[in-house]
Structures are given as C-alpha cells and as structure tokens.
N, C-alpha and C positions, 0 to 999 in steps of 0.2 A: 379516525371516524368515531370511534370507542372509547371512554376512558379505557385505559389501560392498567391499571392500578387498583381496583375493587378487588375489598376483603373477601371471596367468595367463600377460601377454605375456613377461615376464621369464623364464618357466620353459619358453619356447618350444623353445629348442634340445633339450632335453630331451624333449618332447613330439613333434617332429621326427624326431629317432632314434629315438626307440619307434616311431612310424607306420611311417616309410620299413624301420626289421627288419620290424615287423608284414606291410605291402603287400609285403615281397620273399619271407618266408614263404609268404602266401597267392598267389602267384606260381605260386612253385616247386608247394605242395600242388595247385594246378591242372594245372600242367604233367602233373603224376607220377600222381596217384589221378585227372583229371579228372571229367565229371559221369556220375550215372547219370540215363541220358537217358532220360523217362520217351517213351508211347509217340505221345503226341504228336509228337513228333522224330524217331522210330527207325522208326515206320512199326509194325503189330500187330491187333492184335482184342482188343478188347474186349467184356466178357460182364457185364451185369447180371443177377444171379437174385435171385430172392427163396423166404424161407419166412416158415412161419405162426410157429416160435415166434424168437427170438433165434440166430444163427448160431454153430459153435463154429469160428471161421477156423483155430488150430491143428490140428484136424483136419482141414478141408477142405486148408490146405498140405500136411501130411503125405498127403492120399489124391490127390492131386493130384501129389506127388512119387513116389509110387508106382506110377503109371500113365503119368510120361514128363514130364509138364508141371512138370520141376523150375524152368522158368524164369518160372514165373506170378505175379504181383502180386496177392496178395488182399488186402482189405482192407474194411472196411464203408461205404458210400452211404447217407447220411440218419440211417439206426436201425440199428440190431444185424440186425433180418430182411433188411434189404436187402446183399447183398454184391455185390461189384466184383470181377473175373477178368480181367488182365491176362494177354496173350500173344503173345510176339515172332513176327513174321514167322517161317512155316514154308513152305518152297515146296512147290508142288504139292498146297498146301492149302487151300480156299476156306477164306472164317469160319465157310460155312454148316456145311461139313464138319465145321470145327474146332469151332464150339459143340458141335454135335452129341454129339462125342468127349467132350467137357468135360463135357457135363450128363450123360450117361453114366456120365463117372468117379465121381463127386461121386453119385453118386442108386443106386449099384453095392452100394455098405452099407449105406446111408445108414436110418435110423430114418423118415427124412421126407425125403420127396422134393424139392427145389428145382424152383421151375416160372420160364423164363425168361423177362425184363423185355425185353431189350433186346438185340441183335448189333449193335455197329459196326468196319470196318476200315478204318483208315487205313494207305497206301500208303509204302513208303520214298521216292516220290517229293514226295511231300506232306508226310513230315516234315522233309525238307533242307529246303524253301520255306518253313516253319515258324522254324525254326532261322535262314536267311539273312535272313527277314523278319524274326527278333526283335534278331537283331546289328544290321538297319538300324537297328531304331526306337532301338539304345542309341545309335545312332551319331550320328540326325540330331536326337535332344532333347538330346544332348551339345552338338553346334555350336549350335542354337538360343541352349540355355541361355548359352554362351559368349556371342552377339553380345547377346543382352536385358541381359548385365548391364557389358559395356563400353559398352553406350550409355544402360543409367540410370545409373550408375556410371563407371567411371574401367577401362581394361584390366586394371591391376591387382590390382584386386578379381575381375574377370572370370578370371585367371589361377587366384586363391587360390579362389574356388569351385569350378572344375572340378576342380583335384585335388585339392578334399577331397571334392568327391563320388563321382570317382574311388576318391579311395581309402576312403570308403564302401561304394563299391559292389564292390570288389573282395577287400576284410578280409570280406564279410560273402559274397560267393561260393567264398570261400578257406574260411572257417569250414563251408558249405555240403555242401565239395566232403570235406571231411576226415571230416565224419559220414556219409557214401555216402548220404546221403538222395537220392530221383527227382528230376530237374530236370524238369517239365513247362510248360505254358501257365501254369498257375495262380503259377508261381514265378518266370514272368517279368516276367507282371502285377506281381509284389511290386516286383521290381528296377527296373520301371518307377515302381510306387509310392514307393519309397526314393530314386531320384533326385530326385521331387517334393519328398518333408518334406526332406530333406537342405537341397535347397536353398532352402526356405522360410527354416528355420531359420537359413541362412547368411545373409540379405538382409534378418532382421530384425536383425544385430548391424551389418551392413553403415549399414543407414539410419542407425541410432542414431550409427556411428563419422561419418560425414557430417556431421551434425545437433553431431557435439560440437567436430568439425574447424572449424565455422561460429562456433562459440559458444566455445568453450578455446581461443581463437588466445595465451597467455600460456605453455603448455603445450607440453611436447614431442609427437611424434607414438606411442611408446611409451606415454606417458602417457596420452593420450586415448586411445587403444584399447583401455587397460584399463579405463578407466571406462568406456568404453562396454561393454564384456565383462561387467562386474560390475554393471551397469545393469540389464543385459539379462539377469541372471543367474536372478532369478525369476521370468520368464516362461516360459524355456528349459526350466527342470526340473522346471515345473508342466504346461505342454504337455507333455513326454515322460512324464512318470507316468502322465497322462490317456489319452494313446496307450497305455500299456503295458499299463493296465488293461485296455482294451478287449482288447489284442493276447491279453493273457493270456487272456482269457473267450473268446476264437476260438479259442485254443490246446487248452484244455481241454471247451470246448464246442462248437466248431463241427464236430466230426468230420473225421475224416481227409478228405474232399475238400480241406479249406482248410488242412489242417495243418502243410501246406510252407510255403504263402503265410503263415502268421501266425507260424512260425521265423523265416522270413526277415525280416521286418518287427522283429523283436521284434529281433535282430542288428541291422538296419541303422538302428533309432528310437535305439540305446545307442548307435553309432558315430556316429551324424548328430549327434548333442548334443555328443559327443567333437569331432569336427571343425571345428565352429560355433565352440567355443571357442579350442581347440589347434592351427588348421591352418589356416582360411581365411583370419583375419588374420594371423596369424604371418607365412605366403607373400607377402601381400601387403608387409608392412613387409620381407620381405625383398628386395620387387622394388624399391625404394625410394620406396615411397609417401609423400606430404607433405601437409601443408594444404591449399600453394600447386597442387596437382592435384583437387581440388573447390571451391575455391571459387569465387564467382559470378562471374565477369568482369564489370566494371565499362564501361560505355560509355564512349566519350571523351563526353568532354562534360555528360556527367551530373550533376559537381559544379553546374555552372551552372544546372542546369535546377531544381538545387534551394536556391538561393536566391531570398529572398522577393523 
C-alpha cells in the first residue's frame, strides 16, 4: 500500500533541524503569549443557565460586556439551550452575589428569560494546586516512561523516546499557546493523553528495530532501522487516520466542552507519527546505538549444552 523503501533514517539530519527550530519556536511562543489559563487554574465562578429555545452567545457576550463582565467565557454545554458563563475572581464578591448580577444582566432585555442550572467556585488557591499537580503528573509519567523503556529496551532508545515525546508534547503546547485558546483540566487530560499514543507509537518501531537487530546481523545499523521504519510504515499511518477520524468527529461534534481536548490531540496524533519516524530513532543512532547492545547474551557454556 506504502512505498517501502524511503530514506527516512538517511534524511534524519534534516528532520533534526526542522524539530529542534520547530521546539525552540514553540519555546520562545510559550515563553512570550504564554497560556490562557482557563478557570480551573486561575481560580472563578462558574455559571450554567439554561433556555427553552437555542441560545444566541454573541448576544449574551455583547450584554454581558455591557454591564462590566467584559472578562466572561461563554460558550455552549451539551446543546445550544444549555450555556456556560465563565468569570474570573472578583474580590468582595461571593458566586452567590456574582450569579445573581450575571442572571440579571443577561434576563435585563432578554426576549426569554434564562433560569439557572448550576453556581460553582473555585478558589485561586485550588487553582495553583491544579496547575502544580498537573506539572507533577507531566513530570513523574515522564521519569516513569524513561525507566520502562531503558529496561525493556537499551538507554538509548530510552533517551530517543523522551525527547521525541518531549518534543511532541511541547510543538503541540507551543502551537497551543499561539492560537490563545483556554488551557483548562480537559486540555491537560489531552497532554496527558498525547504522551501516552506518542509513545505507543514509538515502542512499536522500537520492537520491530530489535526484532531486525536479531534477524539483519549482515546489515548495517542505519540500515535496519530503516527497514524497520518502513516496515512499520503502514501500521503507523493507518492508526493515526483512525485516530484522526475519531478526533475530527469530537472536533466538530463533541461541543465546546471537549473542543480544546480534541485540538490538542488532533496536533499532538500529527506530531506523535512525525517523531516515531523522524526523532526517536534518529536520537537513538545518534547516541551510538548498535546490534551488539540488544542482543541476547549468550551463557558461557551454552554451546555445550547443545550438543547431542
């Protein structure tokens, strides 16, 4: 279905330089525009209302920016009747207060009244704890992943998967951070999610390069890692379609709750295939990896044990 014979590892240096501009890009675009920190992190109130027919949000932001609450997140929950009201910490303000104000504003013209679903607020103390819990969990599936794969594997592969997940995970936060979209709970679940296929994808070229290391001992080590690349070539781009579909049908049908989580995914499914091929082994052949560092160690004595 695939050519099977492209120079992937050959065209490595190349592929190298494009990542390493790309990750210092998305660096720096972090550094400068950083995230908008949705209210999960920042600490806010949150307001569900609902109406009987379809909601028009361009109106409700406009009457909503007209009565003070320029800094409000609306957005729709579920269906079109259901809307979502975001709003940043105001002091000296309960939520009880603040809905109050809110449903007020919004039901002041209003043809039809919105009748409210739900008040929750979360504290700027509960959003740092947020925010320093989520930096843990990238921190300690990062080491995890590290030691699981220097010990079914060799360090070296262990090396070349972290920073292509890394740099996965950081082209696709970088890309993130440039369209100002909210970084909430649901978009680190993604990043958490995108570490996962990333390095799925990376450990099934891994096995195969193994597997050819054992069997192509006549072959250089360049050599077998492109066969193994181009091996692995149509499983790689048949999983990632498959993913994409689904991601796409969340994009366009799951409603804005999920719609950060399925960007982010839909970036990090394109980059994780890109890395798998272009980065993980590359890295690895560049630490000086060899046959002679997988294969089986032989017992002393073995020969003898197998003769008749």
């Amino acid at each position: 279905m695939f050519k099977k014979d492209i120079n992937f590892i050959g065209n490595r240096n190349i592929a190298l330089m494009f990542s390493a501009v790309l990750t210092i890009f998305s660096i720096v675009a972090i550094a400068v525009h950083g995230f908008q920190m949705g209210i999960d992190f920042t600490g806010g109130t949150l307001i569900e209302v609902g109406y009987q027919k379809p909601a028009d949000l361009t109106v409700l932001r406009n009457t909503l920016d007209a009565e003070g609450f320029s800094d409000a997140t609306v957005q729709n929950f579920g269906t079109t009747k259901d809307v979502l009201i975001r709003l940043k910490p105001q002091e000296g303000v309960s939520s009880v207060e603040l809905s109050s104000k809110v449903l007020e504003a919004i039901n002041k013209n209003a043809a039809e009244p919105a009748s409210v679903r739900r008040v929750e607020f979360v504290g700027p103390q509960v959003g740092d704890d947020l925010a320093e819990d989520g930096f843990l969990a990238l921190l300690y599936s990062t080491i995890c992943i590290l030691i699981y794969i220097a010990w079914r594997f060799e360090w070296k592969f262990s090396v070349g998967a972290i920073i292509a997940t890394l740099h996965d995970v950081i082209v696709t936060l970088g890309l993130f951070s440039i369209l100002g979209l909210e970084f909430d709970l649901t978009v680190l679940a993604a990043v958490l999610a995108l570490i996962g296929y990333s390095l799925n994808d990376t450990i099934v070229v891994y096995d195969r390069i193994r597997e050819n290391f054992r069997a192509l001992r006549n072959k250089s080590t360049e050599e077998i890692m492109n066969i193994s690349v181009n091996v692995t070539l149509s499983r790689t781009i048949m999983t990632s379609l498959t993913v994409l579909l689904v991601l796409v049908s969340l994009f366009f049908l799951g409603g804005e709750v999920i719609h950060n989580f399925a960007i982010v995914l839909l970036f990090g499914v394109f980059f994780g295939t890109y890395s798998s091929i272009f980065i993980a082994s590359p890295v690895a052949l560049l630490l000086g990896l060899s046959p002679e560092d997988l294969m089986i160690p032989v017992k002393e004595g073995a020969e003898l044990d197998n003769r008749p």
